[in-house]
N, C-alpha and C positions, 0 to 999 in steps of 0.2 A: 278746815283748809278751804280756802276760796280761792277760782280762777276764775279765767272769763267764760269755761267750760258746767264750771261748778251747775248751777243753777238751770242752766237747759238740761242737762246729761239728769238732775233729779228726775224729773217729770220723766224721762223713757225709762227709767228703772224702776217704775211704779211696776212695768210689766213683769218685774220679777223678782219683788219685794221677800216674794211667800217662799222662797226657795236659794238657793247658797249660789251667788254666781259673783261674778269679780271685776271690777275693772280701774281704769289706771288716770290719775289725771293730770298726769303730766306726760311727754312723748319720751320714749324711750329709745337709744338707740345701740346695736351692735355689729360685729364687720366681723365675717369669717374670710378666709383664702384658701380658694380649691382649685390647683392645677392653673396656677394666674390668675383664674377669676376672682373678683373680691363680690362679697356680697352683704349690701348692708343693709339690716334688717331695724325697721320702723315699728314700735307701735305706740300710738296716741287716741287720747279719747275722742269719739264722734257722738256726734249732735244728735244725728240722720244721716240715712243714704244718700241724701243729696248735696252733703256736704263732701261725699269722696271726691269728686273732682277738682274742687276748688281746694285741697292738701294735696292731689295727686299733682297738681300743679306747681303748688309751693317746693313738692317732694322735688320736682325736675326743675326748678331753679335752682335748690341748693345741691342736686346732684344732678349736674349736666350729663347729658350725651352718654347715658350708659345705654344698654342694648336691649333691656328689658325692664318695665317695672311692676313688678309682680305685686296681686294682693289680695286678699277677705276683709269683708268688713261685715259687724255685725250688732244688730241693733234692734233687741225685743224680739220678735218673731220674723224680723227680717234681714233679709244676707245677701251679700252678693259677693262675685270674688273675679278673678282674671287671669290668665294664663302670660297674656300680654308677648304673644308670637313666642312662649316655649311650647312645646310637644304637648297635645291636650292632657289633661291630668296629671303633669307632673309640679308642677305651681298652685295656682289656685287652689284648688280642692283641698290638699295637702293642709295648705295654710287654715284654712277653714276646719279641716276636721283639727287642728294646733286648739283654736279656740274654742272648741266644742267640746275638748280632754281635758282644755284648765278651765270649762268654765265661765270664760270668758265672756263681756258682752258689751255695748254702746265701746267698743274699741275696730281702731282699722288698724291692718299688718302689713306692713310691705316691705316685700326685700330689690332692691334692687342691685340689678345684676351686672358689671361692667365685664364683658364677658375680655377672656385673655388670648384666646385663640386657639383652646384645648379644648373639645366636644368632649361633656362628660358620660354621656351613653343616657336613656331614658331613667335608668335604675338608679343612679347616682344622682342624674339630677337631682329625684324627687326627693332622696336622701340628702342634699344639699340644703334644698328649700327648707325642708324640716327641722335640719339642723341649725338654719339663721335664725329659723321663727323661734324654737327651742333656748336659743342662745339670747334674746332679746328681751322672750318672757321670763326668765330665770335671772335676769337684771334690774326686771323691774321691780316696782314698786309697788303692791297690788291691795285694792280695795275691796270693802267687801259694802254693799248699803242697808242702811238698817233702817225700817219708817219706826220715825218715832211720834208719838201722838202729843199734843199742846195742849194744855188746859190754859184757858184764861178765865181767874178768879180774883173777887174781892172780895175780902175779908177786915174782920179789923185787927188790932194790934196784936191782940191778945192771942187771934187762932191764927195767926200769920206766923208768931213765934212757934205755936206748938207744932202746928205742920212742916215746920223748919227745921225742928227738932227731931221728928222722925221722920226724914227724907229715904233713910235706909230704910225703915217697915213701907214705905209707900211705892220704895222701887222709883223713887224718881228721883230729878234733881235740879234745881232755880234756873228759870229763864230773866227774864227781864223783869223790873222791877218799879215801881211808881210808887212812893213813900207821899200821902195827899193824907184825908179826912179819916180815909182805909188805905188800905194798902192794897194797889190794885200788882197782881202778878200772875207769872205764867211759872205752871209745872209739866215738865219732858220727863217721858215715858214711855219706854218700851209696852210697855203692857199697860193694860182698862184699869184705872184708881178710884172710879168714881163710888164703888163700894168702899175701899179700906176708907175712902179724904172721908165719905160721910158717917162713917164708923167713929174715925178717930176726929170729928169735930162734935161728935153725939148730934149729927144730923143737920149740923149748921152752914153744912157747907157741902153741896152737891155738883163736883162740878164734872162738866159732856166736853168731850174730845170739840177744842175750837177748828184744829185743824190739822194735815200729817205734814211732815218733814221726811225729807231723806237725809241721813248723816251717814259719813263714811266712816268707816273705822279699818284699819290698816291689818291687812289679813295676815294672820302667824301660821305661813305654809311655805313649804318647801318645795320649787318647782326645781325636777329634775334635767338637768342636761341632756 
């Protein structure tokens, strides 16, 4: 899947390749109503921190004039989050620790809040925000990244078929492909091949990790309400 997110967002999940975290690449969105207030809850992938402002912007273009725009955002070992004038700790933080239960990461959350003219008490508040954040992520669509490693090899005809042949014993499987004098190509893999390829070419063919990839794969999890 490619966006215009794709490609930057690889490079900051390098920082958490080695370990199960999740993020989303396209923006999600959801609307609870509490006592009049509506409250609609955002989450899209981020770059960097320094990209929250310039969404938080976009966010109050497409939602005018509401009373509050709440958020966390989080990215590798950095975070930041905002209350944005409700009562300290009952917004931000809330939202932040949302992302830090699923896992979450290079995503921003924002609920914003068009308040109705009903004060819900500090306790409910925070129990509101959690429930937008709760309702937005349980909508989404969620990723999970996995570095995969590139070999780029030539070979000639003959071991180009065989190692094509057992793509399952290698644990890999065909990148790109240039049909010339050899046949020059790329093998994707989760895992180091350069023992089984030179095993199974009887040594004619040794090939060293060119380069990693991050690729998404579409996480089969169930986020609770």
């Amino acid at each position: 899947m490619t966006n215009k997110y794709t490609s930057a967002v690889n490079t900051a999940l390098f920082y958490c390749y080695n370990i199960t975290m999740y993020t989303v690449l396209t923006k999600h969105v959801a609307t609870i109503e509490v006592e009049r207030s509506k409250f609609i809850a955002l989450l899209l992938p981020l770059l960097d921190l320094e990209q929250v402002k310039n969404e938080l912007e976009i966010i109050k273009k497409d939602y005018p004039n509401a009373r509050h725009y709440v958020y966390a955002a989080k990215v590798g070992a950095t975070a930041k989050s905002s209350d944005d004038g409700e009562p300290s700790g009952t917004a931000g933080r809330p939202l932040m620790n949302l992302l830090a239960n699923h896992e979450l990461d290079n995503v921003l959350l924002v609920v914003v809040r068009y308040f109705g003219g009903i004060k819900l008490g500090a306790g409910r508040l925070l129990r509101t925000y959690v429930e937008s954040g709760q309702e937005v992520i349980a909508k989404s669509e969620l990723y999970a990244p996995l570095v995969v490693n590139v070999y780029e090899l030539e070979t000639s005809y003959a071991d180009f078929e065989l190692i094509k042949r057992n793509l399952d014993y290698l644990n890999a499987e065909l990148g790109g492909i240039d049909y010339n004098i050899n046949v020059k190509f790329e093998l994707l893999s989760f895992k180091q091949i350069s023992e089984p390829l030179s095993s199974l070419t009887l040594g004619k063919v040794n090939g060293t990790v060119a380069r990693q990839e991050v690729k998404y794969q579409k996480a089969n999890i169930e986020v609770k309400r």
